[in-house]
C-alpha positions in Angstrom: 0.0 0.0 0.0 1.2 3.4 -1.1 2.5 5.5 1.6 0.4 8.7 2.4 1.4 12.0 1.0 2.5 14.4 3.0 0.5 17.7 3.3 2.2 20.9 0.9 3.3 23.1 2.7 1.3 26.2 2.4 4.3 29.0 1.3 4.0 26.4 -1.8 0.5 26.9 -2.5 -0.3 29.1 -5.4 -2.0 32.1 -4.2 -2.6 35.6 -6.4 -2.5 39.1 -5.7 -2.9 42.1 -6.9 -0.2 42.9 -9.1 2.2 46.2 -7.9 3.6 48.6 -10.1 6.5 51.2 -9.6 6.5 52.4 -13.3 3.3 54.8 -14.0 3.4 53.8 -17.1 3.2 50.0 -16.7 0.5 51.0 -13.8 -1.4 52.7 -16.7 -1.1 50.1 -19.3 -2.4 47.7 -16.4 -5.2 50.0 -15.1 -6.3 50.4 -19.4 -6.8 46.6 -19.7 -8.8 45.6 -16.6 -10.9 48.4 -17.6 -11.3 47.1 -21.2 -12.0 43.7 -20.0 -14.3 44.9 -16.9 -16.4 46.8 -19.6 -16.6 43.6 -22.2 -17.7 41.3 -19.0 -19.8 43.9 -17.9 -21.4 43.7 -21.2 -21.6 40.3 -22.1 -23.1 39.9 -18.6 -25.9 42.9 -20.2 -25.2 45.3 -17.5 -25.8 48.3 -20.4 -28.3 50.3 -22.1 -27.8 51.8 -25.4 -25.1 54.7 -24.8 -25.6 54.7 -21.1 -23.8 53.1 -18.6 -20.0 53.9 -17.6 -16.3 52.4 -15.7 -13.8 54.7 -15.3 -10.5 54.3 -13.6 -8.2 56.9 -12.2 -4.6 57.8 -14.2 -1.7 56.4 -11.9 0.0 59.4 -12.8 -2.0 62.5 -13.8 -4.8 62.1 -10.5 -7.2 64.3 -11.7 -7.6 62.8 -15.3 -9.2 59.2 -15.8 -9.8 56.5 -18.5 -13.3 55.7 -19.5 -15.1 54.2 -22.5 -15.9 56.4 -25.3 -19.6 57.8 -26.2 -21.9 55.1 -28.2 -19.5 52.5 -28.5 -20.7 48.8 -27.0 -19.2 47.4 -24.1 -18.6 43.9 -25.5 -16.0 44.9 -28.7 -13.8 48.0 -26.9 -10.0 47.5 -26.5 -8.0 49.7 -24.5 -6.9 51.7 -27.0 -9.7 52.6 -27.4 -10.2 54.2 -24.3 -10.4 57.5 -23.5 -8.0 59.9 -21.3 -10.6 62.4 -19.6 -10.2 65.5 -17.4 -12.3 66.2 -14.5 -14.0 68.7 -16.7 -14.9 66.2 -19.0 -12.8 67.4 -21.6 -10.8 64.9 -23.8 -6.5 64.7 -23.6 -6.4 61.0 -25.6 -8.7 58.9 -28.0 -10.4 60.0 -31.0 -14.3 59.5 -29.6 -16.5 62.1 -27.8 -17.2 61.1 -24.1 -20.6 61.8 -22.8 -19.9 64.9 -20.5 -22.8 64.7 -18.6 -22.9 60.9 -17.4 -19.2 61.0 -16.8 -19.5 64.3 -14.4 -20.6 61.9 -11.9 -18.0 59.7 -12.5 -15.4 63.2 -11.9 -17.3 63.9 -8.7 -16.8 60.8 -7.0 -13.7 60.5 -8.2 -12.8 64.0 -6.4 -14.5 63.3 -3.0 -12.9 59.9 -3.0 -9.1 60.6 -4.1 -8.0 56.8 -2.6 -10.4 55.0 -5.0 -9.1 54.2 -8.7 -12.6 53.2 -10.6 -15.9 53.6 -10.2 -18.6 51.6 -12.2 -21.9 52.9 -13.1 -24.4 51.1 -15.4 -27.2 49.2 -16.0 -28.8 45.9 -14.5 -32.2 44.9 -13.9 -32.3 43.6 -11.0 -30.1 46.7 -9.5 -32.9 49.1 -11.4 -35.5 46.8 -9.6 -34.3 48.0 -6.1 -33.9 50.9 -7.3 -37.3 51.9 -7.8 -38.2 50.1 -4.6 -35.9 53.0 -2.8 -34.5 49.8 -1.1 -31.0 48.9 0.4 -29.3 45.8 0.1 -30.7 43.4 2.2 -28.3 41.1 4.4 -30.2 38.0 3.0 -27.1 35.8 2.6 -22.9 36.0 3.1 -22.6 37.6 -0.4 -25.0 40.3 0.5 -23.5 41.0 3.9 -20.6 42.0 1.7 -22.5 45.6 1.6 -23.9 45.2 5.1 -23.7 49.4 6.6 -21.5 49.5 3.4 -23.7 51.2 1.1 -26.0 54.1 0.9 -29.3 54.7 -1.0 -30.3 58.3 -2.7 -33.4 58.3 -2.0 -34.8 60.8 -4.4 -34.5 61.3 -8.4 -31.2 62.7 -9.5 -29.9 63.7 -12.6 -26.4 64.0 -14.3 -26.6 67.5 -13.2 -26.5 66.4 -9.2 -23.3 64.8 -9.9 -22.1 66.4 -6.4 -25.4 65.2 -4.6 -24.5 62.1 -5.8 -20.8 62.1 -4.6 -22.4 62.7 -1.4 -24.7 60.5 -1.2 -22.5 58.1 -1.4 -20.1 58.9 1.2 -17.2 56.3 2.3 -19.0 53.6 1.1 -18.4 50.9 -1.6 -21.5 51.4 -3.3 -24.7 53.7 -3.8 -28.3 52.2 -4.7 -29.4 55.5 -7.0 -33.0 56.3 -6.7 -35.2 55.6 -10.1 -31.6 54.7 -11.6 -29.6 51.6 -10.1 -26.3 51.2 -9.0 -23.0 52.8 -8.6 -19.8 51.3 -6.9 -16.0 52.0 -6.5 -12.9 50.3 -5.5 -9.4 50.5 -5.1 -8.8 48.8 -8.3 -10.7 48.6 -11.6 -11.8 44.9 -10.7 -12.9 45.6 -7.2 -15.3 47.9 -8.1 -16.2 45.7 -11.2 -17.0 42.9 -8.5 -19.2 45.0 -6.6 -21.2 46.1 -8.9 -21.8 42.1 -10.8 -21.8 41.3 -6.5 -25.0 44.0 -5.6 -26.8 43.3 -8.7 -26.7 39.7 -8.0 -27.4 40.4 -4.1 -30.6 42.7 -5.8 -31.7 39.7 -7.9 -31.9 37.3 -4.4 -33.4 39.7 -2.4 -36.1 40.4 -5.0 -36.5 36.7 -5.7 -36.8 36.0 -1.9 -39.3 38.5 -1.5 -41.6 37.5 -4.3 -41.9 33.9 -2.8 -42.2 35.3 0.7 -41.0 37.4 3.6 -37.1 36.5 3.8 -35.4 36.2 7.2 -32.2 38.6 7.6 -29.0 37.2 8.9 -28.3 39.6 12.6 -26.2 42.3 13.2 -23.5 40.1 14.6 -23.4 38.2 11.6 -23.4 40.4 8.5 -21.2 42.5 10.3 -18.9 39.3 10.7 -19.9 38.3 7.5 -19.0 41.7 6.2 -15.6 41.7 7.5 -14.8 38.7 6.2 -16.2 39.0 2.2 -16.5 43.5 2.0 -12.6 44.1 1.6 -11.3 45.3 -1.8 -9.0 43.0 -1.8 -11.5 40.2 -1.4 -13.4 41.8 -4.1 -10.5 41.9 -6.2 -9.7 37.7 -5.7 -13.8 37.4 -6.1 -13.2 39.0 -9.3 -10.1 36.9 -11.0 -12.4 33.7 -12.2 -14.9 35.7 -13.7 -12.5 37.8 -15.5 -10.8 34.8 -16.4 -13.6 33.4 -18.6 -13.9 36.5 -20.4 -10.1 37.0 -20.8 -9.7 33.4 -22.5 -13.0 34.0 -25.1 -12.4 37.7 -26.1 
């Protein structure tokens, strides 16, 4: 009888994180593809809506400028050079497309009240839109949901492009805002944290909704979301939540 293996020791286990950059430059060229890629999974997930819907990511170098995807041009087939370098006044410093000034000057705001986060994601899902016009938070329903549990805010009340700074403040120091009559907005640390949240709260909407359609769902406690929360709300867990799903996209686009 073979002899039992002996247990691998875990400094040999494979175990990825996020990748580090001293160059700007490589930093930017990193940044410029996991936006690409966040914006082709985003679409092929159908998290758009006609020339609506936006992820932008902060330069590593220039702070006050920030990659975004250009006006009209679908999620699923962009490329990142075919990004576009914006200011916060929404003007244009690299591409050749027009950016749409008035969805991205909420995109500018948060960026400004939160200097520490590099992307925030803003489009379109039904089940986010759902809760939305409910004027509902996220419910701690489950583990994933606690995720969000006192970690995200809800504007309640209709807000247009033009209350970009009610929106910034809306959302506070949280990782994600439930927008009133719109859906849902969420930022990170890096462009595929806040990509997670976002695919993480619309699939914590569709639960809750599906929960309450077949009855009245029970809520985890305080003590346990909050635990919960600790446990799955980091960036950085975001960020490893993030790498399979990427993955599948990466290897078919």
């Amino acid at each position: 009888m073979a002899e039992r293996p002996a247990p691998v020791p875990v400094e040999r286990l494979g175990f990825e994180l996020p990748p580090v950059h001293e160059d700007p430059a490589e930093e930017r060229a990193y940044r410029k593809e996991r936006l690409a890629l966040a914006l082709r999974l985003l679409g092929r997930l159908g998290y758009e809506d006609g020339v609506d819907g936006h992820v932008s990511a902060r330069d590593p170098e220039f702070e006050d400028c920030y990659w975004v995807n250009p006006f009209g041009q679908p999620f699923g087939a962009l490329a990142a050079e075919d990004l576009l370098l914006v200011d916060g006044d929404g003007r244009v410093l690299h591409g050749e497309r027009r950016v749409n000034g008035l969805a991205f000057a909420v995109h500018a705001a948060v960026h400004r009240a939160r200097p520490r986060a590099v992307a925030v994601v803003r489009t379109y899902g039904p089940y986010g839109r759902a809760l939305a016009a409910l004027g509902e938070l996220l419910a701690p329903v489950s583990p994933q949901a606690c995720a969000f549990y006192e970690d995200h805010a809800l504007l309640d009340g209709y807000a247009a492009a033009e209350d970009a700074d009610r929106i910034a403040r809306a959302l506070g120091p949280y990782k994600a805002l439930v927008l009133r009559h719109h859906g849902l907005l969420t930022v990170g640390d890096s462009v595929d944290a806040a990509a997670w949240w976002f695919v993480a709260a619309e699939r914590a909407a569709q639960v809750q909704l599906i929960a309450r359609a077949a009855g009245k769902p029970a809520l985890i406690d305080h003590r346990g979301a909050a635990a919960a929360r600790e446990r799955f709300g980091t960036d950085l867990a975001a960020w490893v939540n993030y790498q399979p799903l990427s993955r599948q996209v990466a290897s078919t686009s």
